[in-house]
C-alpha positions in Angstrom: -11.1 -48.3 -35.1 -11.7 -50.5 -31.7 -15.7 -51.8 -31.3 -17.0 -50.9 -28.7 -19.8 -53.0 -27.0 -21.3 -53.1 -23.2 -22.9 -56.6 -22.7 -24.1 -58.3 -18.8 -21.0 -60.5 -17.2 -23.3 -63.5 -16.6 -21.8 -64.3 -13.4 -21.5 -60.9 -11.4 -24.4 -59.5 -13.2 -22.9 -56.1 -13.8 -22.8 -54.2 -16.8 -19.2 -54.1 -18.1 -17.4 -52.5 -21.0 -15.4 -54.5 -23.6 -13.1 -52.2 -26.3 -10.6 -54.3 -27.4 -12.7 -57.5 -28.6 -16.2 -57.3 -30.6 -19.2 -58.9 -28.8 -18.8 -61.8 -30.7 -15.3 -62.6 -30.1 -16.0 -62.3 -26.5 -19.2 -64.7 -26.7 -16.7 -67.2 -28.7 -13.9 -66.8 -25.7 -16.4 -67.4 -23.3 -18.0 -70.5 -25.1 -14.1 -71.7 -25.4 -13.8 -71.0 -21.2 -16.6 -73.0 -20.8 -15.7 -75.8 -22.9 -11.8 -75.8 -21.7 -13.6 -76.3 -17.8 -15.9 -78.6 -18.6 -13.0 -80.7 -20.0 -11.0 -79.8 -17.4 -13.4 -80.8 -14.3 -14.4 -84.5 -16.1 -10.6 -85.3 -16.8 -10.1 -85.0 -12.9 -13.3 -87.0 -12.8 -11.9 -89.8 -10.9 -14.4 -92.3 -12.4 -12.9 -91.6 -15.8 -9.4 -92.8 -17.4 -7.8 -95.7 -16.4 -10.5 -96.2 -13.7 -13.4 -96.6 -16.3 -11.8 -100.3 -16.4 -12.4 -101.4 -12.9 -16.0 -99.7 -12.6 -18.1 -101.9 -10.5 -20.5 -103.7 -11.8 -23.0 -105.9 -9.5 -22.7 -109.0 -12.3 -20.2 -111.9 -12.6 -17.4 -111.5 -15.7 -17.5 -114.8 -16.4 -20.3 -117.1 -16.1 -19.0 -120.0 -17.6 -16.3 -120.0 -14.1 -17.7 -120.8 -11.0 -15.3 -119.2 -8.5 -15.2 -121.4 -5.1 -13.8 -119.6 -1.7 -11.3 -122.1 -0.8 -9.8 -122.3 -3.8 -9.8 -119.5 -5.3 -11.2 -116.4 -2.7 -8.9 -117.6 0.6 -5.5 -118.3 -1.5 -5.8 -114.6 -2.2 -6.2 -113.9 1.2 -3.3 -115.7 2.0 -1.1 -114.5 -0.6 -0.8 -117.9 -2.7 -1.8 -116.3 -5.6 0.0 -113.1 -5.9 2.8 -110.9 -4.1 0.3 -109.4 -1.7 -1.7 -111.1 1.7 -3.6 -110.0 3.9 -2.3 -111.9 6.4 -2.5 -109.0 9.6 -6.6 -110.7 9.4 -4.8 -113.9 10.6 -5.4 -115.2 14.0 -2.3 -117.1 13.5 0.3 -114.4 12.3 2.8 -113.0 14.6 1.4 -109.3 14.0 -2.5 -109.5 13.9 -3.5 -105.9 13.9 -6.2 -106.4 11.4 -8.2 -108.6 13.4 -6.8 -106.1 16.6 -8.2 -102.9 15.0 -11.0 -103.6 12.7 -12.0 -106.9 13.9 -12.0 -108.5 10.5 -10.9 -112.3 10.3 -9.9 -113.7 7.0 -8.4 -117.2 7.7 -12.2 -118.9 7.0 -16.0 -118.5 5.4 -17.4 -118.3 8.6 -15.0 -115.9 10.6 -15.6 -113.2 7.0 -19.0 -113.6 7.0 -19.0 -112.0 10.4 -17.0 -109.1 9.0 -15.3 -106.4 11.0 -16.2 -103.7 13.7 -17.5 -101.2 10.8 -18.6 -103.9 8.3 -20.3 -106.5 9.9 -22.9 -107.7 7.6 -22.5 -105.4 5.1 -19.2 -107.0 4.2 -19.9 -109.4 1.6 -23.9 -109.2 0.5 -24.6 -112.0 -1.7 -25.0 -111.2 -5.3 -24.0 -107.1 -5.1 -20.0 -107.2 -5.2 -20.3 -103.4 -5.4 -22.1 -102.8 -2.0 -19.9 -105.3 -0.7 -17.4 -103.9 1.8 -15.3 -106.3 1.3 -15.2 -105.2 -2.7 -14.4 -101.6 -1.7 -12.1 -101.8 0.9 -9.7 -103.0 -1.7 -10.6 -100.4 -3.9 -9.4 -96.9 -4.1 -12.1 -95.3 -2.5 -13.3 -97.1 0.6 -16.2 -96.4 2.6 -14.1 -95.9 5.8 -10.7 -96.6 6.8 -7.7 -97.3 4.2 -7.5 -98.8 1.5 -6.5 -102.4 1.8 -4.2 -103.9 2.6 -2.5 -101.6 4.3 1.0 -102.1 4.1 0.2 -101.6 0.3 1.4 -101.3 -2.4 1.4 -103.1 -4.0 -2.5 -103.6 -3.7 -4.5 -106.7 -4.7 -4.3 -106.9 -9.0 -7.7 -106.1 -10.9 -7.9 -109.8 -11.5 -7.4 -110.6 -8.2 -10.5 -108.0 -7.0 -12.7 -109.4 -10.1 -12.7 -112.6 -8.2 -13.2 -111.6 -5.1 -16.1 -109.3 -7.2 -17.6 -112.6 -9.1 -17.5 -114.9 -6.1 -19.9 -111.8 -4.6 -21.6 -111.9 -7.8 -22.2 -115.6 -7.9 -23.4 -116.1 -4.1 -20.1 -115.6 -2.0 -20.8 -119.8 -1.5 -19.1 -121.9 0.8 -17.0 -124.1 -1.5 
């Protein structure tokens, strides 16, 4: 014999009529729906998963490391330590359309501390990678624009971008 119970649908407020399931197998399903979209709506969280590694955080990694621009901040710039440059923000290169378009020039301290047409001084602040436009322009989620650099992939590594992150971190110094 079927159980027959009427119970309130919580979410068009209207009395409905269930035959084939006891109240309590309903209540279960429901608390399994729940549970199944909760699940569903944080593992499309895009803060979570492989992400959760390359959070920002407004510290530097490695204290023990001072990071200097010359050395370590412009070479990525310019490609010398990796597979990808970001050489369109170079007066100098045959195709400049970085410096064209968004106004940003990489090839020295002083010409980045300028920043670009939407960055200006907001793109490196001293001691706060994370608010840094600089930081999250080569992130997956900029502020405005594309990601860079723009002929990407491939992008700038997570080392790479934790440098750029703990030279931010540190002071963004001239050195």
């Amino acid at each position: 014999m079927k159980e027959s119970t009427q119970k309130t649908d919580q979410f068009a407020g209207k009395v409905r009529r269930s035959s084939s399931f006891p109240l309590e197998m309903t209540t279960c399903t429901r608390s399994v729906g729940f549970i199944i979209a909760f699940v569903v709506s944080v593992a499309c969280d895009p803060e979570l998963g492989d992400n959760v590694a390359t959070r920002c955080v407004n510290e530097d990694s490695d204290p023990s490391k001072d990071v200097a621009f010359r050395a370590d901040i412009l070479s990525i710039f310019e490609g010398k330590s990796g597979v990808v440059n970001c050489s369109c923000h170079f007066p100098d290169e045959v195709d400049p359309i970085g410096i064209e378009i968004g106004g940003l020039d990489l090839s020295s301290y002083e010409q980045l501390r300028q920043g670009g047409n939407n960055s200006r001084e907001n793109i490196v602040i001293e001691g706060l990678p994370c608010e840094s436009y600089l930081l999250q322009k080569l992130g997956p989620n900029p502020p405005f624009g594309s990601r860079m650099p723009f002929d990407g992939p491939p992008m700038l590594g997570l080392r790479s971008r934790q440098l750029i992150a703990d030279w931010i971190a540190e002071g963004a110094k001239n050195d």
